[in-house]
C-alpha positions as CSV (number, residue, x, y, z in Angstrom):
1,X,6.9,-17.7,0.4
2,X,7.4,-15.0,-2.2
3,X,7.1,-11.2,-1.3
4,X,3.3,-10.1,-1.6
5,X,4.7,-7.9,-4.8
6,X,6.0,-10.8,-6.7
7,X,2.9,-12.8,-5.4
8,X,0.5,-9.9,-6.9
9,X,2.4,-8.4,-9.8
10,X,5.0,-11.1,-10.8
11,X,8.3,-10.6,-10.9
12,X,8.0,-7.8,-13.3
13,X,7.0,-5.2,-10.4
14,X,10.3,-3.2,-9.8
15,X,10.6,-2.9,-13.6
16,X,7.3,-1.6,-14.0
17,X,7.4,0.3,-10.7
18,X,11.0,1.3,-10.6
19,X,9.8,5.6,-10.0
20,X,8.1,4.6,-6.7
21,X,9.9,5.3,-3.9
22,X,9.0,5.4,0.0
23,X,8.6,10.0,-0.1
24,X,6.0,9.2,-3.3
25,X,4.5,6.4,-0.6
26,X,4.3,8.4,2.8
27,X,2.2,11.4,0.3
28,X,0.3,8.8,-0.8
29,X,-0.4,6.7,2.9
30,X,-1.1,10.7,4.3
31,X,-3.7,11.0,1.8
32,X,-5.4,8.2,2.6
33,X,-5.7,8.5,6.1
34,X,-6.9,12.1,5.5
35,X,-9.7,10.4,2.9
36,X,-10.7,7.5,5.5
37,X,-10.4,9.8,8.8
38,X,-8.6,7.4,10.9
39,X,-7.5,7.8,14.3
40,X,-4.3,7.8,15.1
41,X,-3.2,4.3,15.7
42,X,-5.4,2.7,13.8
43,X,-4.5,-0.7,11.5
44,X,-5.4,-1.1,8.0
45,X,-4.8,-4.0,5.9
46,X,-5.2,-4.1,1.9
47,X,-5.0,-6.9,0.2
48,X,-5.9,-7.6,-3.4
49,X,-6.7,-3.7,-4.7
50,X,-9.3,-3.8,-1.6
51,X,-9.5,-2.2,1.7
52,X,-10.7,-4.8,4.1
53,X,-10.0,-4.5,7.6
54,X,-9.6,-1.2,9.9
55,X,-9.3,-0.8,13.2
């Protein structure tokens, strides 16, 4: 099975996002905890541009 990336944007992902990196993804992850309130611990899954399961 292919990585969810490749599964969702094709092989052309790390061209097209070659500027991300994991400090740019940590700001963004803070944010949206701060957005959605979460606890800490909780579980979030997205899948598909959707936010569809917290716990």
């Amino acid at each position: 099975m292919k990585p969810w990336y490749e599964q969702s944007f094709g092989s052309d992902y790390m061209l097209v996002y070659k500027h991300r990196d994991w400090e740019n993804a940590n700001k963004e992850a803070s944010k949206m905890i701060a957005w959605l309130e979460l606890a800490e611990g909780s579980h979030v899954r997205y899948r598909n541009g959707f936010i569809d399961y917290i716990a």
